[in-house]
N, C-alpha and C positions, 0 to 999 in steps of 0.2 A: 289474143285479147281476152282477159278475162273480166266477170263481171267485178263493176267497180260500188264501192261504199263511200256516199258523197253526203256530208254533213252540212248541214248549213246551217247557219246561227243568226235568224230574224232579229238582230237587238235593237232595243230604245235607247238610244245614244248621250251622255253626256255630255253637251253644249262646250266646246272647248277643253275640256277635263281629262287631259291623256292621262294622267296616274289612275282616277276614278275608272274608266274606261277598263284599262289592261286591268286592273286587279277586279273588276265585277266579272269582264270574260272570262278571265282564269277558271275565280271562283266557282264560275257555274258549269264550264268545260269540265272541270275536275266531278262535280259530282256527278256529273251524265257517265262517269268510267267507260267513255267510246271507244267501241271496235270498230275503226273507219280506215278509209285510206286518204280521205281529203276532207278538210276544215274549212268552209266559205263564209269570211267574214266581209258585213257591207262594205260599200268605199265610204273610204275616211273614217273609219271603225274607231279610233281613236281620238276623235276631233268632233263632228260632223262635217256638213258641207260647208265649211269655213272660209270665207276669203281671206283671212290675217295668215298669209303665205307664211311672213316674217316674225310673227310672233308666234307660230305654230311649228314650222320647218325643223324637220330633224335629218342631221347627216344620215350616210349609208351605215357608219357603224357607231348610231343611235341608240337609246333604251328600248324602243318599240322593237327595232329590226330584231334588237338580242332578246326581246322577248316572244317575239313568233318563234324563232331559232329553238327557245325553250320551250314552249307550246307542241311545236312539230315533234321535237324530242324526246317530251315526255309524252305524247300521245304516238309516238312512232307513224307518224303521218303527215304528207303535208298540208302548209297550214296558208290561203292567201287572204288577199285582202288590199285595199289601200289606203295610202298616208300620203302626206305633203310631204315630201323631200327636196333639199337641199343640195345641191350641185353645182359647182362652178359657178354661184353666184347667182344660178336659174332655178327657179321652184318647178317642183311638176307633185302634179296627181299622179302617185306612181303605185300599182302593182305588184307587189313582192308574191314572189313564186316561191317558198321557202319549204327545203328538204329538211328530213328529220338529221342529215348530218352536217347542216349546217348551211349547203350551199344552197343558193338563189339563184334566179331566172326575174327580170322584170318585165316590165309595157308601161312606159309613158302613157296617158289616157292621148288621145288622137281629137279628139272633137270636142272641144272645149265651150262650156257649155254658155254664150256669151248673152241671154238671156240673165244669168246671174253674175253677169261679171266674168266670170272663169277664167275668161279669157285675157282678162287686163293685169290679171295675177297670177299663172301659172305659163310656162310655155309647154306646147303640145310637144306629144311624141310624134314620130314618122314612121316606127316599125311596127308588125305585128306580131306577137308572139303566138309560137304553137309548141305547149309542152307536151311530154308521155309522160305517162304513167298506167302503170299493169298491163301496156299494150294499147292503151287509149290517145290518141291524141285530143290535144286537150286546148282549145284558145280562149284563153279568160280577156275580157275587155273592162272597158268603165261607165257605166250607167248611158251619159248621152250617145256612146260609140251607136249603141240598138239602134237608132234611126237611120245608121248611114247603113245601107244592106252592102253596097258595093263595096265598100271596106271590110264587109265582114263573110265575102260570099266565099263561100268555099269550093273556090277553084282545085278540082286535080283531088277533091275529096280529101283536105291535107287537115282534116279536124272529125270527130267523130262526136264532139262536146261542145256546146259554144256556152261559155260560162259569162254571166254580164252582174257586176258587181255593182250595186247602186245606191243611191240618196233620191229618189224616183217620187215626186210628191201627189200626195191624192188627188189633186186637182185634174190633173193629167193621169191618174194610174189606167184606165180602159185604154190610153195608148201603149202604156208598158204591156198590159196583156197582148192585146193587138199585134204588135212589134213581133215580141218573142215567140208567140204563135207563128208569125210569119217566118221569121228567121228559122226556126224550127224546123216548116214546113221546105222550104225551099232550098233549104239544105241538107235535107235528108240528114238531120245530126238529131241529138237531144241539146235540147237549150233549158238552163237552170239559170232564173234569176234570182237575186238575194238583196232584199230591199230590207231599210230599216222602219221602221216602227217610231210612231210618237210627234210629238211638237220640237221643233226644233230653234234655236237660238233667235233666227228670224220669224218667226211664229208660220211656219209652215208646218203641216202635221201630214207624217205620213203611216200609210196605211199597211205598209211591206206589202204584201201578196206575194211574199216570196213563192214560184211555180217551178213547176217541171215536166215539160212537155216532150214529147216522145217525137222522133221523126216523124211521125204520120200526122200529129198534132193534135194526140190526145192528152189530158193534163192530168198527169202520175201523183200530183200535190198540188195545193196551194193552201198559205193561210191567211188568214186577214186579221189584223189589229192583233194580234197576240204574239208576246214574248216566245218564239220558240228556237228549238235545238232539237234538229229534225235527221233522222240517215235515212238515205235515198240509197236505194241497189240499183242501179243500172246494169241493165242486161245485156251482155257483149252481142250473144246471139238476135239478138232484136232487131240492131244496128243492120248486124250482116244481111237477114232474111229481107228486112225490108229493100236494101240497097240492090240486092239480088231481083229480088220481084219488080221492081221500080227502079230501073238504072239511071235517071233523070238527069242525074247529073255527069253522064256523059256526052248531055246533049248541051251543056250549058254554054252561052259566049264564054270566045275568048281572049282576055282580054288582058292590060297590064297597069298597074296602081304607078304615076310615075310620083 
C-alpha cells in the first residue's frame, strides 16, 4: 500500500444546472493542473439535492458519465461523485467510481434520506462497495449512509478509507462531524467527507466542512464556508502502525447484513 493523493472539491452547486455545473468543475479542475490519484466530488455534483428524479435522470451512457470518464482521463486519476441515474425505469442516487480508462465501479446510496422525501423518489441500493486503489481499499458511500455505523462497520478490516460523499446541511453539520469522527474512530480507517457549500434550490445553505480524520480521530483538514479544491496525502504507513499498536478490530462482533 502506498501513500495515496486524495483531492476533494468543496463546491457551491448549481440549483438543477448539469451543463453550468460540469463546465465551472472542469474549469476550475483544470487550473489547479492536479497531481492526484483520486478526485471527490459532492453527491449530486451536478444537480444538487434534487427530487425531480425525472426531470434530472440521466442514463449510464449519459453526458455527465462521459464527462468524468474525460475528467479522470485527462487528470489520469480517478474521478467519484454522485448523480441521479436512470435504470430500468428506477431512479437512484448513484455513485460512479470512474477509472482514467474508462471503466466504472458504482453504489446505489442505501439509506435514503426520507426526511427530504428521498425516499419517494429514488429506490435504494442493497450492496456495498469496496474499491482499491494504489493498495488502498477504499468504500465510498452517500451522505445519510454516516448514521447507519452497522452498514458501514468494517468487518474483517475490508476498507482502510471510508469516503462519504454529501449534500450535509448546516443545521445538522455537528452531527456530520460527530458521525465521521466516530466512524473513523471505530474503524480504525481514515474517513474523508466532502460536503457542498452554499444555499441551495430549497433555501437550505450549507456550510461543507469538508474533513479528514485519521484512524485515531484526529482531524488532518477541514474547511468551512469556502469554495475549495484541496489534496490530502494519506499516509499508508499510518494505517498499518496504528492497526498494529491497536488491533481492535479483531475483537469486533460478528455479524451478517441480511
Amino acid at each position: 500500500m502506498d501513500d495515496l493523493k486524495v483531492t476533494i472539491y468543496q463546491a457551491d452547486i448549481f440549483w438543477e444546472d448539469i451543463d453550468k455545473n460540469l463546465l465551472t468543475i472542469e474549469e476550475k479542475l483544470t487550473k489547479k493542473k492536479l497531481e492526484t490519484d483520486l478526485i471527490v466530488l459532492p453527491e449530486m455534483f451536478n444537480t444538487g439535492f434534487s427530487m425531480q428524479a425525472k426531470k434530472l435522470a440521466e442514463p449510464m451512457d449519459g453526458k455527465t458519465i462521459a464527462w468524468m470518464a474525460k475528467i479522470a482521463k485527462t487528470n489520469n486519476c480517478v474521478v467519484t461523485g454522485s448523480l441521479i441515474i436512470k435504470e430500468n425505469s428506477e431512479y437512484y442516487n448513484r455513485l460512479i467510481w470512474m477509472h482514467p480508462d474508462g471503466n466504472l465501479s458504482r453504489y446505489d446510496k442505501k439509506h435514503l434520506f426520507g426526511l427530504g422525501l428521498e425516499n419517494e423518489n429514488y429506490t435504494p441500493g442493497n450492496k456495498k462497495l469496496v474499491v482499491e486503489l494504489k493498495g488502498w481499499k477504499i468504500c465510498p458511500v452517500i451522505c445519510y449512509d454516516l448514521r447507519f455505523p452497522i452498514w458501514l462497520r468494517n468487518k474483517n478490516a475490508e476498507y482502510d478509507l471510508l469516503l462519504i460523499v454529501a449534500n450535509w446541511p448546516e443545521p445538522r453539520i455537528e452531527h456530520w462531524l460527530a458521525l465521521i469522527k466516530a466512524r473513523a474512530i471505530e474503524n480504525l480507517a481514515f474517513a474523508i467527507g466532502v460536503n457542498r457549500i452554499g444555499i441551495d434550490g430549497n433555501k437550505i445553505n450549507h456550510t461543507g466542512d469538508s474533513i479528514c480524520i485519521s484512524p485515531l480521530g484526529n482531524t488532518k483538514f477541514q474547511n468551512k464556508n469556502n469554495e475549495v479544491i484541496q489534496t490530502l496525502c494519506l499516509s499508508a504507513n499510518e494505517v498499518e502502525q496504528i492497526r498494529n499498536h491497536l488491533p481492535f478490530l479483531k475483537d469486533a462482533d460478528d455479524f451478517i447484513i441480511l
